[in-house]
FIZAFI-57180 format. One record per atom (N, C-alpha, C, O): x negated, z negated, y. Coordinates in steps of 0.001 Angstrom, whole numbers, plus 500000, padded with zeros to 6 digits. Layout:
N
XZY ...
***
This chain:
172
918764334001871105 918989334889869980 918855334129868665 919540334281867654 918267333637868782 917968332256867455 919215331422866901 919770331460865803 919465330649868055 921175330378867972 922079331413867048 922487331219865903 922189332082867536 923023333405867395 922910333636866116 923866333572865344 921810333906865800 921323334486864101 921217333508863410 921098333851862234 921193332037863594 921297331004862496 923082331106862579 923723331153861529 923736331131863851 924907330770863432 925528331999862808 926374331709861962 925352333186862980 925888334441862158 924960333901860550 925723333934859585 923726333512860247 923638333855858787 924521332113858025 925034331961856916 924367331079859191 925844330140858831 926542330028857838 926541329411856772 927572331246858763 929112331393858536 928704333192857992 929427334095858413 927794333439857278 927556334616856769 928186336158857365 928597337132856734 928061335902858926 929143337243859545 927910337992859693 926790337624860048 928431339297859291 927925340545859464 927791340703861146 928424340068861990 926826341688861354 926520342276862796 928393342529863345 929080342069864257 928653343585862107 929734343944862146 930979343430862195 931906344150862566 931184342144861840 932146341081862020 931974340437863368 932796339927864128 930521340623863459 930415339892864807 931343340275866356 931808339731867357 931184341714865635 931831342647867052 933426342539866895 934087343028867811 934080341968865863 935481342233865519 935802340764866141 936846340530866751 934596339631865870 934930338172866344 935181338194867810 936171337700868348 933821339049868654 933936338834869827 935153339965870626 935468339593871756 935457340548870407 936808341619870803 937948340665870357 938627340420871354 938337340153869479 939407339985869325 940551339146870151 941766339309870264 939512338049870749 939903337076871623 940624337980873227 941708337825873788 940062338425873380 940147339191874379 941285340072874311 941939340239875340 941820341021872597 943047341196872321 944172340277872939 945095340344873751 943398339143871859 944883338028871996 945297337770873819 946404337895874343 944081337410874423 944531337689876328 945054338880876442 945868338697877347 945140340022876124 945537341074876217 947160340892876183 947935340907877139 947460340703874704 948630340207874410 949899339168874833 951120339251874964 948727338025874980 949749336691876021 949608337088877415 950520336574878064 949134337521877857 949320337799879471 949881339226879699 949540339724880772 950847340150878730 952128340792878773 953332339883878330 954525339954878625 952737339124877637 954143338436877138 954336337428878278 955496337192878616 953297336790878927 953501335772879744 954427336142881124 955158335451881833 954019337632881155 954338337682882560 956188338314882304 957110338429883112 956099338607880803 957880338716880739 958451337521881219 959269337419882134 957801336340880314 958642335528880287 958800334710881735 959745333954881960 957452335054882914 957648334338884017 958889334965884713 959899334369885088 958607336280884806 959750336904885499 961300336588885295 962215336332886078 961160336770883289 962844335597883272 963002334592884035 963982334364884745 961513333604883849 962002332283884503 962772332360886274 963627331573886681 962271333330886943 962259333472887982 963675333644887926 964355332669888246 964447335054887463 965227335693886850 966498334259887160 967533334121887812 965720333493886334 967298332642885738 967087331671887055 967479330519886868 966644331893888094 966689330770888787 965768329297889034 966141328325889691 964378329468888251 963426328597888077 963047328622890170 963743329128891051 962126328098890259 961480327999891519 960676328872891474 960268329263890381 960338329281892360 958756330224892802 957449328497892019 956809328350890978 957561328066892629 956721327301892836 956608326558891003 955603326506890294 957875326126890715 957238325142889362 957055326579888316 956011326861887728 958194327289888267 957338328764887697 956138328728887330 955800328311886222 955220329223888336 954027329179888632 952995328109887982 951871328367887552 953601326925888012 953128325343887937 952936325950886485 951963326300885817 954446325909886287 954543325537884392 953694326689883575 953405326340882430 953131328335884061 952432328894883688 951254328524883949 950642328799882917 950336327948884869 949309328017884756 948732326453884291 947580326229883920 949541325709884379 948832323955883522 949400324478882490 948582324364881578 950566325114882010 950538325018880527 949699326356880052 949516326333878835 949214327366880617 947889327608879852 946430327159879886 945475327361879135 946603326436881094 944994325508881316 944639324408880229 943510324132879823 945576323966879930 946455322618879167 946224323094877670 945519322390876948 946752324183877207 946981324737875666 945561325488875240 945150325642874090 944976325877876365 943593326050876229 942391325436876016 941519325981875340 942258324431876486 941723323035876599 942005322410874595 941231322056873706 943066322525874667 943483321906873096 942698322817872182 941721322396871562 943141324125872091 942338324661871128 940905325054871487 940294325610870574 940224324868872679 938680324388872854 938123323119871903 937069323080871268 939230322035872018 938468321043871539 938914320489869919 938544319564869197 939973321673869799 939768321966868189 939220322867867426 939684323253866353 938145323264867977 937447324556867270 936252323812866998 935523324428866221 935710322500867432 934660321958867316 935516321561865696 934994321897864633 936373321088865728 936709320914863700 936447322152863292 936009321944862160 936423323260863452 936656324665862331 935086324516861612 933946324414862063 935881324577859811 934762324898859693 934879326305858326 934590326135857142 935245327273858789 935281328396858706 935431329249860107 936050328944861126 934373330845859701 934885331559860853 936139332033861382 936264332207862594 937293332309860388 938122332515860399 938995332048861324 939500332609862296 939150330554860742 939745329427861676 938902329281863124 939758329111863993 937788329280863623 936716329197864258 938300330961865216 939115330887866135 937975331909864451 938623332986865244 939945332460865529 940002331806866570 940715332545865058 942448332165865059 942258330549866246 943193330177866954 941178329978866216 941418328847867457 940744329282868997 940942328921870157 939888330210868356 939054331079869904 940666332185870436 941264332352871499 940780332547869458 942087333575870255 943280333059870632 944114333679871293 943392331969870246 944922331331871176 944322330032871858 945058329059872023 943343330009872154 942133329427873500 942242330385874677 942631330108875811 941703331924874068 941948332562875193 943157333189875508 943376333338876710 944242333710874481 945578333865874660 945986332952875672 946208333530876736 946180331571875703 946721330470876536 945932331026878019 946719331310878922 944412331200878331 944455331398879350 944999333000880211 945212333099881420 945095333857879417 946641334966879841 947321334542880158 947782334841881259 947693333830879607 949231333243879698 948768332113881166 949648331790881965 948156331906881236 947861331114883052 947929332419884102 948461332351885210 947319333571883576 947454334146884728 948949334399885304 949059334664886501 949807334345884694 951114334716885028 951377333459886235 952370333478886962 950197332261886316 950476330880887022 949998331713888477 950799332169889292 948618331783888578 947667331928889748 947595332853890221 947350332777891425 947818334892889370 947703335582889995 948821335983890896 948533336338892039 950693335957890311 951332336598891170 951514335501892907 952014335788893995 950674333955892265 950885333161893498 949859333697894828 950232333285895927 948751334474894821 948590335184895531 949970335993896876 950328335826898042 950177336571896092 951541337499896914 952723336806897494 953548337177898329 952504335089896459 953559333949896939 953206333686898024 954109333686898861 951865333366898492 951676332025899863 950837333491900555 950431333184901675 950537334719900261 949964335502901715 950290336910900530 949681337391899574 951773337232901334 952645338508900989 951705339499901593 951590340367900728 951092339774902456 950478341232902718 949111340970903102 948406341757903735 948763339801902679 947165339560902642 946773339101900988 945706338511900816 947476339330900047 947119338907898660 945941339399898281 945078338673897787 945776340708898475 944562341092897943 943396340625898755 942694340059897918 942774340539899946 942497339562900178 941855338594899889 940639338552899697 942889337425899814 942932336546899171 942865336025897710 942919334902897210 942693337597897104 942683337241895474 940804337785895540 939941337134894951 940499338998896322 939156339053896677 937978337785896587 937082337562895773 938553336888898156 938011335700897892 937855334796897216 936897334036897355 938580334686896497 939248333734895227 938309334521894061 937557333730893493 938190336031893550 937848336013892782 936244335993892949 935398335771892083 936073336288894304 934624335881894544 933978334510894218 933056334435893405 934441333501894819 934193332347894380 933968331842893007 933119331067892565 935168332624892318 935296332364890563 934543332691890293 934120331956889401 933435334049890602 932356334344889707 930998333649889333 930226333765888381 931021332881890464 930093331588890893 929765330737889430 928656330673888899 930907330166888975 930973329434887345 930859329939886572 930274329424885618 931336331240886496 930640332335885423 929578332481885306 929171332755884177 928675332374886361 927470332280886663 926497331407885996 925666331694885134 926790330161886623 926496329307885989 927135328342884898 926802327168884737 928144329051884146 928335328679883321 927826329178881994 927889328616880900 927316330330882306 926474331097881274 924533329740880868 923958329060880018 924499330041881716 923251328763881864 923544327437881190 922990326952880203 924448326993881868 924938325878881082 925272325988879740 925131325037878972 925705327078879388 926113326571877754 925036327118877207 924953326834876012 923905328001877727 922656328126877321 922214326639876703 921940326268875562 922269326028877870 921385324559877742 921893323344876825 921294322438876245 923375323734876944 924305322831876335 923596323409874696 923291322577873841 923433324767874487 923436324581872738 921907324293872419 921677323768871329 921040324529873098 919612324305873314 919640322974873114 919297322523872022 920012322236874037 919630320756873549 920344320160872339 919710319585871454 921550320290872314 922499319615870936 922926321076869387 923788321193868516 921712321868869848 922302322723868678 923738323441867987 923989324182867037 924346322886868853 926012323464868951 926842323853869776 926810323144870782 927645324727869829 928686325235871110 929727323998871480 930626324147872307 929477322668870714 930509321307870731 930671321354872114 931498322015872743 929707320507872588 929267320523874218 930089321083875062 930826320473875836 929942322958874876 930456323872875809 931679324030875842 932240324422876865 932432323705874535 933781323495874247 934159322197875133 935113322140875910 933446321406874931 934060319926875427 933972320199877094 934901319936877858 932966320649877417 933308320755878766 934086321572879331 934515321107880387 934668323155878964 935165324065879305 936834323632879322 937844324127879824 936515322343878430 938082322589878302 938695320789878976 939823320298878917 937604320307879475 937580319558880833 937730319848882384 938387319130883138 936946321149882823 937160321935883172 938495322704883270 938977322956884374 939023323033882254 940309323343882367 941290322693882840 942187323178883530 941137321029882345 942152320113882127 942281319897883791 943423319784884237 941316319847884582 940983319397885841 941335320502886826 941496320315888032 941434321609886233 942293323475886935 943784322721886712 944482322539887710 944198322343885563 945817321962885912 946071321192886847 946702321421887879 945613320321886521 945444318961887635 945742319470889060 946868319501889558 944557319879889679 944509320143890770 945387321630891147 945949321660892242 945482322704890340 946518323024890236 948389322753890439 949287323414890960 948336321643889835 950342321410889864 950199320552890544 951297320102890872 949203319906891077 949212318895892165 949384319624893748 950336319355894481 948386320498894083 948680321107895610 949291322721895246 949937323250896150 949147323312894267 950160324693894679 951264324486895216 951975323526894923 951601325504896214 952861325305896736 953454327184896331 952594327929895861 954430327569896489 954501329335896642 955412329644897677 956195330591897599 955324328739898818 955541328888900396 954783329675900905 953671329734900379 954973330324901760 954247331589901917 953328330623903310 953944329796903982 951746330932903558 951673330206904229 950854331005905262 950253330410906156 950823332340905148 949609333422905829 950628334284905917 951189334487904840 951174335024907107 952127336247906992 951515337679906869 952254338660906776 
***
């Protein structure tokens, strides 16, 4: 809580700004992951692959996310600090259009399922990723850290991502 209240009296945000900072990001995912999933479906539409489809949505929001993670450590206004947190998380919307419809790609009537397990597992880093950036601002006094890693983390979801996805169906 200390954190918190040096960095709100900072950047001088109200309680009340605070709540407009932390919602908004979550807009902007709101927003790119309707637009994302138009534009996957064109891709599909015009003849793209199941498979690089997929690719090119989810490294290029793992990828564009990662960038504005590790340019928010420059902001030095909240403002900018907001406008680089919301197309941080906009970009990762825009991945889901990569990972979620590939579910239904590689196990058509076991997706859910398989998005079950999958999202089970995911909650695991949430988990402890809450801890970690506990510790990360505890020791170095800044969210730098949590940025730098989250969006290592990311870089390493594309990776391994466009490296083995396939959207061959592989579970009937």
């Amino acid at each position: 809580m200390f954190v918190l209240e040096r960095t709100l009296s900072r950047y001088a945000l109200s309680i009340a700004n605070a709540g407009l900072f932390s919602s908004a990001p979550w807009l902007a995912m709101f927003a790119a992951t309707n637009l994302a999933a138009v534009v996957s479906d064109r891709m599909v539409e015009r003849g793209v692959r199941l498979t690089t489809c997929r690719k090119l949505m989810q490294c290029a929001g793992l990828l564009v996310s990662a960038a504005f993670l590790l340019a928010i450590r420059e902001a030095h206004s909240p403002t900018m600090a907001l406008v680089l947190m919301c197309a941080a998380t906009g970009a990762l919307g825009w991945a889901w259009s990569g990972f979620a419809p590939g579910f239904l790609d590689v196990a058509p009537r076991h997706d859910a399922v398989l998005f079950g397990f999958s999202n089970t597992f995911a909650t695991i880093p949430g988990i402890v990723g809450v801890a970690a950036t506990g510790w990360l601002v505890d020791v170095t006094g800044t969210y730098s850290a949590a940025f730098v890693l989250t969006a290592v983390v990311s870089t390493a979801g594309a990776l391994i991502f466009g490296f083995l996805f396939d959207a061959r169906p592989i579970v009937d």
